[in-house]
C-alpha positions as CSV (number, residue, x, y, z in Angstrom):
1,X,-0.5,19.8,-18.6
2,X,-3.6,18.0,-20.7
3,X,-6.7,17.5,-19.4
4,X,-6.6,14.0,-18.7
5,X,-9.1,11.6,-20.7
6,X,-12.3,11.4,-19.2
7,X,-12.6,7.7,-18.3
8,X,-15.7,6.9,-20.7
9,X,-14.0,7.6,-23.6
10,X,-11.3,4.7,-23.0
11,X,-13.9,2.5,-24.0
12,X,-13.8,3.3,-27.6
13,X,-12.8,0.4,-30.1
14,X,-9.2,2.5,-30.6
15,X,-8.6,1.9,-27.3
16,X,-9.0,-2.1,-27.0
17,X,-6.0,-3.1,-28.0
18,X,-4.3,-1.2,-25.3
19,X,-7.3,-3.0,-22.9
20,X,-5.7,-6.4,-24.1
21,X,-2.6,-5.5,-22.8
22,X,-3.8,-4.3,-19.7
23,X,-5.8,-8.3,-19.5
24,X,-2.7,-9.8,-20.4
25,X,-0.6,-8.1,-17.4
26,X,-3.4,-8.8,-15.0
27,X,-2.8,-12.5,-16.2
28,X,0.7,-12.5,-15.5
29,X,0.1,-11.3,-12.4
30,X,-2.4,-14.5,-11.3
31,X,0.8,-17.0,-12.2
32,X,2.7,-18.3,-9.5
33,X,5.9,-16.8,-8.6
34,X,8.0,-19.0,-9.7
35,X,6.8,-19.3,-12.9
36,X,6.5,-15.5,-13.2
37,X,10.2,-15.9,-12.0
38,X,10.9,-17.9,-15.5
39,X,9.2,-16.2,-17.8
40,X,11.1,-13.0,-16.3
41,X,14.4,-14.4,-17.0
42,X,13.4,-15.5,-20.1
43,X,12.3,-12.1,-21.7
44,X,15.3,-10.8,-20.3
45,X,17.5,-13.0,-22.2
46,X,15.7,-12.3,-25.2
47,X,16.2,-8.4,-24.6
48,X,19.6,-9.2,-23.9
49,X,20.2,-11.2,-27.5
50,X,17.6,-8.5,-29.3
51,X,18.3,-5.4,-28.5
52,X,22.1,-4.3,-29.8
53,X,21.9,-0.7,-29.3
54,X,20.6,-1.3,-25.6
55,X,23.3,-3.7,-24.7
56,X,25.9,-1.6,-26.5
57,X,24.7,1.5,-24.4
58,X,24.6,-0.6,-20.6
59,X,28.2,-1.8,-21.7
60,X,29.5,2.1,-22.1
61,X,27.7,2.9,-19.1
62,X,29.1,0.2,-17.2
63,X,32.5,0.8,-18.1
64,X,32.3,4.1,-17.1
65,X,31.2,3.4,-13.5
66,X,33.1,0.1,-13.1
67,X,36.6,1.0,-15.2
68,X,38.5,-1.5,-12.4
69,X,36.4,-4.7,-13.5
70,X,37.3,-6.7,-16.3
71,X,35.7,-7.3,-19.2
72,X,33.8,-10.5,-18.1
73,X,33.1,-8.9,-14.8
74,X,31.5,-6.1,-16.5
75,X,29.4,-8.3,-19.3
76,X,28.1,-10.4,-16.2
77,X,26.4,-7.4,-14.9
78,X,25.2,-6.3,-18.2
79,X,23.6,-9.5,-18.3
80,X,22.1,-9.1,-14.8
81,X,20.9,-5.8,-15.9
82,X,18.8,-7.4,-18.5
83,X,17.8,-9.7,-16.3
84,X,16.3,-7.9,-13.7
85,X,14.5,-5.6,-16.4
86,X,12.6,-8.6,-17.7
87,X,11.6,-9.2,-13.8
88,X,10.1,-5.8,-14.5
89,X,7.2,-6.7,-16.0
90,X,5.8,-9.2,-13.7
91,X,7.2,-7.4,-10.4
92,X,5.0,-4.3,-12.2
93,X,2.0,-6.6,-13.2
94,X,1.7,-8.0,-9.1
95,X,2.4,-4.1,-7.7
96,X,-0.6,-2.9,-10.1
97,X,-2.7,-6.3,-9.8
98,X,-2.6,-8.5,-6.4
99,X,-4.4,-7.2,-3.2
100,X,-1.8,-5.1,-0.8
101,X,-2.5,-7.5,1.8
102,X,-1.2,-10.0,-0.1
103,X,2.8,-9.0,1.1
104,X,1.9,-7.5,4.1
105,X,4.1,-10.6,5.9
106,X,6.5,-11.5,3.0
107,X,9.0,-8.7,3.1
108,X,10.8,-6.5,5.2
109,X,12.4,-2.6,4.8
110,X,15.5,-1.8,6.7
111,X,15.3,2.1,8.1
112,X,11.8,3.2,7.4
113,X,12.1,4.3,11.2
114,X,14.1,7.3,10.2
115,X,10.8,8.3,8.0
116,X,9.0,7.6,10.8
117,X,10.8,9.8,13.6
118,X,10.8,12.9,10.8
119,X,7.0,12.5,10.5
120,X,6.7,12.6,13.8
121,X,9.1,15.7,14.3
122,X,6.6,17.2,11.6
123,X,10.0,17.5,9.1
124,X,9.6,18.0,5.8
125,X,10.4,14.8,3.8
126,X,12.1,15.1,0.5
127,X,12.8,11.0,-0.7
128,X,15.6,10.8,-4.0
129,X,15.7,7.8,-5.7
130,X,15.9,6.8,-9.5
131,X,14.2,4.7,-11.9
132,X,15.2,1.0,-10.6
133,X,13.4,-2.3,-11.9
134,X,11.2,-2.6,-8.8
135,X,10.0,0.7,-8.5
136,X,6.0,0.3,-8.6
137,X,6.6,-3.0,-6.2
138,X,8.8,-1.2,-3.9
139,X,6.5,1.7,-3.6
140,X,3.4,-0.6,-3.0
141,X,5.8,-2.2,0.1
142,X,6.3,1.4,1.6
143,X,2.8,2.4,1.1
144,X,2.2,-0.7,3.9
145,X,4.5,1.3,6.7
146,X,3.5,4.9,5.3
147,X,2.3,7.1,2.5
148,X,3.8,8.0,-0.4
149,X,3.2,11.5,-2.7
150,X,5.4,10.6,-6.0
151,X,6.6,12.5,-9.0
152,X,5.6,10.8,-12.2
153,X,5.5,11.3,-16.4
154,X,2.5,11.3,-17.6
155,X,1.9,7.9,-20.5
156,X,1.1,8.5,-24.1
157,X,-0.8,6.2,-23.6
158,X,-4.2,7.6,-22.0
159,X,-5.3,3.5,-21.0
160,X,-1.7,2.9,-19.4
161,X,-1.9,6.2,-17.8
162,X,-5.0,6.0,-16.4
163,X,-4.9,2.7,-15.0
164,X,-0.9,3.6,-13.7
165,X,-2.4,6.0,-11.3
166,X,-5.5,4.3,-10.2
167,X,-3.2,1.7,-9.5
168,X,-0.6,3.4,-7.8
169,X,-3.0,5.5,-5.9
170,X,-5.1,2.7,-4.8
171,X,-3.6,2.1,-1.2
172,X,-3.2,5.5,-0.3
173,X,-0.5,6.9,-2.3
174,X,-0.7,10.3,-4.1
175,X,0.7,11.4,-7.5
176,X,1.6,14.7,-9.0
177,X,2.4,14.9,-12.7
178,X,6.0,16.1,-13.3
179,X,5.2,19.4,-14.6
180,X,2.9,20.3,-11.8
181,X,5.5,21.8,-9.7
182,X,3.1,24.4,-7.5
183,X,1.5,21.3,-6.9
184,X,4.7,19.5,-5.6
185,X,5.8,22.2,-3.6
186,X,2.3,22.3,-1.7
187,X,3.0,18.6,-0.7
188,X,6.1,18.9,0.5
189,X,4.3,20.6,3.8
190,X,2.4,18.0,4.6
191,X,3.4,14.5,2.5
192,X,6.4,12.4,2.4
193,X,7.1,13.2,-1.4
194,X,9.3,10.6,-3.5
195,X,11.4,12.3,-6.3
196,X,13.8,10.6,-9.0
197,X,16.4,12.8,-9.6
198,X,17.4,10.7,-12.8
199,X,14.1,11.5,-14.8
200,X,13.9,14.2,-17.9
201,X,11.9,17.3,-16.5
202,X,12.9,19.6,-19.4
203,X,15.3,22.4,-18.9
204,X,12.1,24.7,-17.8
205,X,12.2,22.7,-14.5
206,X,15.3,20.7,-13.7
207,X,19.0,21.7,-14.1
208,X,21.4,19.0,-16.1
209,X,23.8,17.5,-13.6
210,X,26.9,15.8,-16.0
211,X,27.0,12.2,-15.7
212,X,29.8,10.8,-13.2
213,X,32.3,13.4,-13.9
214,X,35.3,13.2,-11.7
215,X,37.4,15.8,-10.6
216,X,40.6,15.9,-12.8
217,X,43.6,14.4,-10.0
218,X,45.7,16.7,-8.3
């Protein structure tokens, strides 16, 4: 893996328009809720009317998993789907950008006593999950009840990579880079390691798993 940027050298003029962006998302994450809320739903109708190929992809995808809905069963969800990814942003902006303590008494997580009673046991602790909408937010949640050792891709990006893992590390949390597999095999003796099964580590370190492939019937 590259030598990550040395922090000093993200303050060069190239990089200030990636700085902006970084402003603008810690803006977003200062609005109220509910108007975070709108503007969510908002860009996710306009991704839903922009982006063709995107939509056209969700739709085979859907159809696929779902062959028993209908059509407008199906489109709904698509929809939804678009929905919730423009939610992304501003669930992503108040993960990175308001203080922990901030949710500590607005949310609730149903079973996090089974990761509990396996710490205790001195288990090892293997979590699967996938890429969902929610994913920096959610993690920030967990990090209240326990910590969390996650896989991640490095960002072109050197700004949006370096303020990613400061953070996502900043209550606790650790981070390996998805390539860095010694690494991720050293924390697996001692952390509660979160893995997404549905991310691209090259044929060098994953196997390809098809896609919802059924057995043929008897």
């Amino acid at each position: 893996m590259a030598t990550p940027v040395p922090e000093k050298s993200l303050l060069a003029p190239r990089h200030w328009p990636a700085w902006l962006g970084v402003a603008l998302i810690w803006l977003l994450a200062q609005l109220p809720w509910p108007v975070q809320r709108r503007l969510g739903s908002g860009l996710g109708w306009l991704l839903y009317r922009c982006l063709g190929q995107r939509v056209d992809d969700t739709r085979i995808n859907l159809r696929l998993c779902f062959p028993e809905k209908n059509e407008a069963e199906r489109e709904r969800m698509v929809r939804d789907v678009f929905h919730n990814g423009g939610l992304t942003l501003f669930e992503t902006a108040n993960a990175w950008f308001r203080p922990v303590e901030h949710y500590r008494e607005r949310f609730t997580i149903d079973g996090v006593e089974h990761l509990h009673a396996l710490q205790a046991s001195g288990r090892n602790i293997l979590m699967l999950g996938g890429h969902y909408s929610m994913l920096d937010l959610g993690g920030l949640l967990l990090s209240l009840h326990c910590k969390v050792t996650t896989i991640y891709r490095p960002q072109k990006n050197a700004v949006m990579n370096q303020v990613m893992i400061r953070q996502r590390t900043r209550n606790g949390n650790g981070m390996i880079a998805n390539e860095d597999m010694r690494r991720l095999l050293r924390a697996l003796k001692t952390d509660i390691v979160w893995y997404a099964s549905d991310q691209d580590y090259g044929y060098k370190h994953a196997v390809f798993a098809p896609f919802l492939v059924c057995p043929p019937p008897p």
